[in-house]
C-alpha positions in Angstrom: -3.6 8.8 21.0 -4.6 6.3 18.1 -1.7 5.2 16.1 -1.6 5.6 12.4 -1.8 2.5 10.8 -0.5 2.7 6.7 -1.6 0.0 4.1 -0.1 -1.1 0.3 -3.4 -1.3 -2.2 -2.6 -2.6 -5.5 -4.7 -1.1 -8.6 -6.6 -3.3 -11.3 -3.7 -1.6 -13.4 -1.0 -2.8 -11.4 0.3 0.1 -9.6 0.3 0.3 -5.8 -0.7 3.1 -3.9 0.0 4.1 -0.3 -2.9 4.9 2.0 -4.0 5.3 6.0 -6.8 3.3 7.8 -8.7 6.7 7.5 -8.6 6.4 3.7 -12.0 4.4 2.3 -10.3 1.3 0.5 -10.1 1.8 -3.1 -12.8 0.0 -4.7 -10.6 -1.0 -7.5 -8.7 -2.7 -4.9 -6.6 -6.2 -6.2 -4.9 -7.0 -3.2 -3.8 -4.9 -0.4 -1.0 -5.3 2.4 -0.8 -4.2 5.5 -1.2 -2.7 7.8 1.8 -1.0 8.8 2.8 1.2 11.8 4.4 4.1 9.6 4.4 5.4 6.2 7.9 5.0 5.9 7.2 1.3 7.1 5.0 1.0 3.9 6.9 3.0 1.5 10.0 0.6 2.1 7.8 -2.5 1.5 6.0 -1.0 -1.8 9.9 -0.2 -2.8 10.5 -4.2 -2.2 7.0 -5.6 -4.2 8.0 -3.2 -7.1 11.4 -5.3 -7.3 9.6 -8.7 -6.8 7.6 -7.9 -9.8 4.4 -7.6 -7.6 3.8 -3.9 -8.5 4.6 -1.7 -11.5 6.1 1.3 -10.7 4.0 4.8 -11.0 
């Protein structure tokens, strides 16, 4: 069984957005994080760029 892997893509408008390997990257991709080994994984660490002023919340 493959393991899920979870990356952090930030928008061109400055919002980040969750989303697994599977997912095509976002073409309007800035900069993306990652990967992760869960979604809670990446959730926590979107949690702590929004607070470091690296993403603007949704």
């Amino acid at each position: 069984m493959v393991k899920q892997q979870w990356y952090i893509i930030k928008t061109q408008q400055g919002h980040c957005k969750i989303m697994s390997v599977e997912t095509e990257t976002a073409p309007e991709a800035e900069k993306i994080w990652g990967p992760f080994n869960s979604q809670e994984e990446a959730i926590t660490r979107r949690v702590g760029l929004i607070r470091a002023g690296q993403c603007q919340p949704i």
